[in-house]
C-alpha positions as CSV (number, residue, x, y, z in Angstrom):
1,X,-56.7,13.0,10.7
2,X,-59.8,14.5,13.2
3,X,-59.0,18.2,14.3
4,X,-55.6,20.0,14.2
5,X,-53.9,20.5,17.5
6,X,-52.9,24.4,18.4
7,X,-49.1,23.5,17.3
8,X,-50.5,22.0,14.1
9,X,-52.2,26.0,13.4
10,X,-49.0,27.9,14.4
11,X,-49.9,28.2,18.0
12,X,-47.4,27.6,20.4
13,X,-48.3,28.1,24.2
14,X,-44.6,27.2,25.4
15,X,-41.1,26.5,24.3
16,X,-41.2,22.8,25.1
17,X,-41.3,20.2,22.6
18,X,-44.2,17.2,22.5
19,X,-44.0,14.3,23.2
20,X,-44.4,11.2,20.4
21,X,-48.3,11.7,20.5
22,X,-48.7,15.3,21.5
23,X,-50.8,13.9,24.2
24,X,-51.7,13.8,27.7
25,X,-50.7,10.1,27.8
26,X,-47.3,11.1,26.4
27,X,-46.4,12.1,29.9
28,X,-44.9,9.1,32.1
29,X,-47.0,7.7,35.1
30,X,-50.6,9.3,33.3
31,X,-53.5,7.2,32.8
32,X,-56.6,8.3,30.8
33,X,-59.9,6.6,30.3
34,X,-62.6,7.4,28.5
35,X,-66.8,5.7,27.7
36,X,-69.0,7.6,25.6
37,X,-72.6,6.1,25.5
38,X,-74.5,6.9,22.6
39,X,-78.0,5.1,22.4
40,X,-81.0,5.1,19.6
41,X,-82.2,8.0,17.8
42,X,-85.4,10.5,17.7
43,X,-87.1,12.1,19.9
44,X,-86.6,12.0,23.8
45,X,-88.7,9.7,25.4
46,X,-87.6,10.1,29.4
47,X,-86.2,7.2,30.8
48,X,-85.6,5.4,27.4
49,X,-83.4,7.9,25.0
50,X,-81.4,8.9,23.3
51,X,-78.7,8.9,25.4
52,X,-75.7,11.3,24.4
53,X,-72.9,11.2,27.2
54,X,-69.5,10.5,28.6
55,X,-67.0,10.4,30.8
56,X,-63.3,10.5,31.1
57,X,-61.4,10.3,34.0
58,X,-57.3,11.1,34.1
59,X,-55.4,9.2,36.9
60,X,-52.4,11.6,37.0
61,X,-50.1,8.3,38.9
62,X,-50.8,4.9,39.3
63,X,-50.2,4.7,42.9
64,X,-52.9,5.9,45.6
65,X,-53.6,9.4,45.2
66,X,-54.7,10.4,48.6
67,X,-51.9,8.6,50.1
68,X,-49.8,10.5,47.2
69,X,-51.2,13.6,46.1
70,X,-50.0,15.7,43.7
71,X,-49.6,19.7,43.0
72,X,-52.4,21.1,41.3
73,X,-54.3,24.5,40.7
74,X,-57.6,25.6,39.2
75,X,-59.0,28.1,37.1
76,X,-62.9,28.9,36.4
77,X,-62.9,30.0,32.9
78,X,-66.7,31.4,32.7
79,X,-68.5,30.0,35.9
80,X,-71.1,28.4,34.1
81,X,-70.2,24.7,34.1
82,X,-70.2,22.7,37.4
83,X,-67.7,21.4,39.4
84,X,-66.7,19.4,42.6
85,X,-63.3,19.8,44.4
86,X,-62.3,23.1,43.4
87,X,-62.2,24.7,46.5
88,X,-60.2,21.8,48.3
89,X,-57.7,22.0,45.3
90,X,-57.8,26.2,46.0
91,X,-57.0,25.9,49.2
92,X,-54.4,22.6,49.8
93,X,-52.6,23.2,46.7
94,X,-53.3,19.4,45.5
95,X,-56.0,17.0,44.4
96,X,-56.3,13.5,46.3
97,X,-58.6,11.8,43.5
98,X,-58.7,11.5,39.9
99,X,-59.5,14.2,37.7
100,X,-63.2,13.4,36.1
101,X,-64.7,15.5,32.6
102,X,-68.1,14.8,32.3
103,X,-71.6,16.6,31.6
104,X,-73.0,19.1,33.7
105,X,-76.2,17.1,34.7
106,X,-73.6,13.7,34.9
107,X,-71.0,15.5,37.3
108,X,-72.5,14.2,41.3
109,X,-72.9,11.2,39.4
110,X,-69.8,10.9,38.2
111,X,-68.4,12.4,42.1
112,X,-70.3,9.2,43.4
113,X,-68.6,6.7,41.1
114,X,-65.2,8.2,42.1
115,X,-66.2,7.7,46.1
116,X,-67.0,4.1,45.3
117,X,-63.9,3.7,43.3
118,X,-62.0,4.6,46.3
């Protein structure tokens, strides 16, 4: 078993109960995917490696999100890492694309591959 969950410690942020995996994925209609790439060892050597990174993106419907947006809100915990789309979920109330976690040097990167998904 990797790390315990907060309900697994005694910590219970709500009264309702998980689902069979205690996971995002338990809820019906969400997708999750997820690459790490993780390439040679040593020192950095620009433009060859290592390479430590990922991606996951969290498709909260299967359908088309602008078309079919869903509620959402946001939260800046310490202002430090960046982010894209916060101010359009602030203001609207709902996000039109999937939700992408990624590295702070990765994230227009990662904004660009969403645009081209779409």
């Amino acid at each position: 078993m990797g790390r315990p969950r907060a309900r697994d410690v005694g910590l219970v942020t709500d009264g309702l109960p998980t689902g069979e995996h205690n996971a995002i994925t338990d809820v019906p209609g969400v997708l999750v995917g997820h690459v790490t790439l993780w390439t040679s060892d040593g020192p950095l050597r620009p433009g060859e490696g290592p390479v430590r990174t990922g991606v996951t993106v969290v498709r909260p419907h299967g359908r088309n999100l602008f078309r079919e947006k869903v509620r959402a809100a946001v939260h800046t915990i310490n202002g430090f890492g960046k982010v894209c789309g916060f101010e359009e979920v602030r203001e609207l109330g709902v996000i039109e694309a999937p939700i992408a976690l990624t590295s702070t040097l990765n994230v227009g990167l990662v904004a660009d591959g969403l645009v081209q998904y779409a």
